[in-house]
C-alpha positions in Angstrom: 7.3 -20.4 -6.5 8.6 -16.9 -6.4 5.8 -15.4 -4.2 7.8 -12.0 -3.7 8.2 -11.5 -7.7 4.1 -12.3 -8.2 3.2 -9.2 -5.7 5.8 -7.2 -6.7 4.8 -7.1 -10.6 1.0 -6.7 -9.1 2.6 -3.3 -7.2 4.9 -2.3 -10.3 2.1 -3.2 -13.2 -0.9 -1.2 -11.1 1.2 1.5 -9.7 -0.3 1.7 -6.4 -1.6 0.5 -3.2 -5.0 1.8 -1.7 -4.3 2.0 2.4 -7.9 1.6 3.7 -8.0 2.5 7.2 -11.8 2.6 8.5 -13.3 2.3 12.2 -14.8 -0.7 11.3 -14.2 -4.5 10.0 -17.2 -4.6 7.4 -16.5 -0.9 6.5 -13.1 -1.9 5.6 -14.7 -5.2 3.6 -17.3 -3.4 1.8 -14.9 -0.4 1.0 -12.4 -2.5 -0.1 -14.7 -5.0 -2.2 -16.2 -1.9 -3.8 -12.2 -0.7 -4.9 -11.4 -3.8 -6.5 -14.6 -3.7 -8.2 -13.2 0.0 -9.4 -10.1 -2.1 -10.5 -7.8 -1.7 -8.0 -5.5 -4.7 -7.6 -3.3 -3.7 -4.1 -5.1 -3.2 -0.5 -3.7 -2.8 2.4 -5.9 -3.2 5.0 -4.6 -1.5 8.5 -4.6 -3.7 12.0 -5.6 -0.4 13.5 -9.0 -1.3 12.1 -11.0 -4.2 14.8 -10.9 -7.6 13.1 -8.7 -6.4 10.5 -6.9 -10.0 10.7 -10.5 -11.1 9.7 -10.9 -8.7 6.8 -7.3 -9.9 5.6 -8.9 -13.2 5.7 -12.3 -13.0 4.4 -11.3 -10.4 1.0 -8.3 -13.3 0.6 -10.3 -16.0 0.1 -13.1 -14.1 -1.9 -11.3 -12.6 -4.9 -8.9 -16.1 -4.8 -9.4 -16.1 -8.3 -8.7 -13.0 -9.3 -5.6 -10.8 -9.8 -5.7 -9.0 -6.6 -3.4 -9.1 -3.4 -4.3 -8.1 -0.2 -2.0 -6.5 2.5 -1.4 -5.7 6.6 -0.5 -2.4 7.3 0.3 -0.6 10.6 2.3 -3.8 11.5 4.7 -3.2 14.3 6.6 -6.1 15.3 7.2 -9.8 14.5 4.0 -11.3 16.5 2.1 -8.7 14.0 3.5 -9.5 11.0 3.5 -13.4 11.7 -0.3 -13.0 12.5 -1.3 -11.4 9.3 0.6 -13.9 7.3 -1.4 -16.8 8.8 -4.3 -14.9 8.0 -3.4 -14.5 4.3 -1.2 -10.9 3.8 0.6 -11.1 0.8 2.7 -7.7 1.8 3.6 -6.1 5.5 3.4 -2.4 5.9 4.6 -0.5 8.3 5.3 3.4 9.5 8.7 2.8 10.2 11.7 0.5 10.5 11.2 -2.5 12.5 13.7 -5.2 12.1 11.9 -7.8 13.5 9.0 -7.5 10.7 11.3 -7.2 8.0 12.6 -10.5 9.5 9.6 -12.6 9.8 8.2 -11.4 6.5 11.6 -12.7 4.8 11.5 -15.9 6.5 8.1 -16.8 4.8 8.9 -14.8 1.4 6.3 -11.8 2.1 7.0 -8.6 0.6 7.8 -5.7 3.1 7.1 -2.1 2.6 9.0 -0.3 5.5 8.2 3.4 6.4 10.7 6.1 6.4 11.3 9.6 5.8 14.7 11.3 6.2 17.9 10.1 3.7 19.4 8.3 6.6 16.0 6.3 7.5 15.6 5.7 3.9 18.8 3.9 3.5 18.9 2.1 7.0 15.4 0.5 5.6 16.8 -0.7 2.4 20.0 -2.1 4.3 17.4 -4.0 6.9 15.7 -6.0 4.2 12.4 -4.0 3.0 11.4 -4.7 -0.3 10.0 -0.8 -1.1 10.4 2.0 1.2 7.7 3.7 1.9 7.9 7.6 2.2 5.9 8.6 5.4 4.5 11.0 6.4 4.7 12.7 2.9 2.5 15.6 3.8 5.1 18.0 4.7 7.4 17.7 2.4 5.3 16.5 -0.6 6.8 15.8 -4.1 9.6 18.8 -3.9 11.3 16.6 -0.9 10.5 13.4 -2.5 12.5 14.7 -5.9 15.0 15.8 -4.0 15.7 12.3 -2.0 15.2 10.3 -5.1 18.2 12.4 -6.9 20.8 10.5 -4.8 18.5 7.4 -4.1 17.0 6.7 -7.6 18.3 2.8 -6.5 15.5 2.8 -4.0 12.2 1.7 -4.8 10.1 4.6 -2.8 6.4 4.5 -2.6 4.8 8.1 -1.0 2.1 7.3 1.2 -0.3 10.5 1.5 -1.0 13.4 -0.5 -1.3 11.7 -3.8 -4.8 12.5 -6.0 -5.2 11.6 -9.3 -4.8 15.4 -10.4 -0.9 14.9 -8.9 -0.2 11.8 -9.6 1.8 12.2 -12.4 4.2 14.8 -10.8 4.9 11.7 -8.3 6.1 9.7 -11.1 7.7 12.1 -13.1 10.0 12.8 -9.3 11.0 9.1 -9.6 8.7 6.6 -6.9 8.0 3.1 -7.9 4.0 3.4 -7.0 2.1 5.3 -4.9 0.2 5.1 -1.5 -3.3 6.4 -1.6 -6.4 6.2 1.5 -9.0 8.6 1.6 -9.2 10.0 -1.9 -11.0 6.1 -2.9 -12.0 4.9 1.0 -14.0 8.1 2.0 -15.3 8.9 -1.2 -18.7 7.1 -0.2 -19.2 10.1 2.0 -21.8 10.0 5.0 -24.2 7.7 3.7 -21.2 5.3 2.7 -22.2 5.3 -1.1 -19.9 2.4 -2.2 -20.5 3.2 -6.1 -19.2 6.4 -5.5 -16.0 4.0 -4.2 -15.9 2.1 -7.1 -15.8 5.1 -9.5 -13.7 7.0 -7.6 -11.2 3.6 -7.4 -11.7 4.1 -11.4 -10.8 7.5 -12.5 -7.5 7.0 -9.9 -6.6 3.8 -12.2 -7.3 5.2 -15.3 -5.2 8.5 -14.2 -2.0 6.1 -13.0 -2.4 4.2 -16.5 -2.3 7.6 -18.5 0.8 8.5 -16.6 2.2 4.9 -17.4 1.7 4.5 -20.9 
């Protein structure tokens, strides 16, 4: 079974993965059960979030039949990673390099998306094992930096996590990253009153903006 290719074509077909970081564990379900509903296909659901291990487990085992993988993110070390793997992760995220989770993830065939930002980081991550960098934080520099590391590293797989809206999204592709990151855009849009069809349509018009860019 070639579990790595599976998530991999998920990432590269959908073009992106929706980082939902919320204070709470049935925030983060509801949120993220709205999304897929919206038609997004990759979550990665942060272990800064309480219970996020449970969240992982529960959103597994409901949309089992459905083409739909489900993520850690914030994972910092090899206890981390081999934690979310028992409790169903299909992909490890993390902010930045960390051997040890690139390690464990490898061991049990689990995709890793390692964060880094500067040429050298970039490179040191791919050497280390990580199936896609991730560009973090991509605030600062935004798509003018991340053109501008993709012109030597086009070899890289590189998915910016932050500062991508469906109005951008398309200059993101067009500077050369695999797929994009994107949180609050889709996980806040429910506002106060935590409006989860506003979720799902907002989930929608950032899937049908990646497709037009993609056709």
């Amino acid at each position: 079974m070639f579990q790595k290719l599976e998530v991999l074509e998920t990432v590269r077909q959908s073009g992106n993965v929706l980082i939902v970081r919320l204070p709470t564990a049935e925030e983060a379900y509801d949120v993220a059960t709205a999304a897929v509903d919206g038609g997004i296909r990759a979550l990665e659901i942060t272990l800064s979030i309480p219970g996020a291990l449970g969240v992982i487990e529960r959103l597994a085992e409901r949309f089992a039949d459905r083409d739909v993988i489900f993520g850690a993110g914030t994972v910092l070390d090899g206890h981390a990673a081999w934690a979310s793997i028992q409790a169903g992760a299909r992909f490890l995220v993390s902010p930045n390099l960390n051997p040890d989770m690139i390690r464990v993830a490898n061991r049990y065939q689990v995709v890793t998306m390692s964060g880094a930002y500067t040429p050298t980081e970039i490179l040191d991550t791919a050497e280390a094992g990580a199936d896609i960098v991730k560009l973090f934080p991509t605030e600062a520099g935004g798509i003018p930096y991340t053109k501008a590391v993709l012109a030597p590293l086009a070899h890289v797989p590189l998915l910016p996590a932050g500062g991508v809206t469906t109005a951008n999204v398309g200059e993101w592709f067009a500077a050369g990253v695999a797929a994009v990151g994107v949180g609050s855009a889709i996980t806040k849009a429910g506002g106060p009153s935590r409006d989860l069809r506003k979720v799902t349509e907002a989930a929608e018009g950032f899937v049908a903006a990646i497709d037009r860019v993609k056709r």
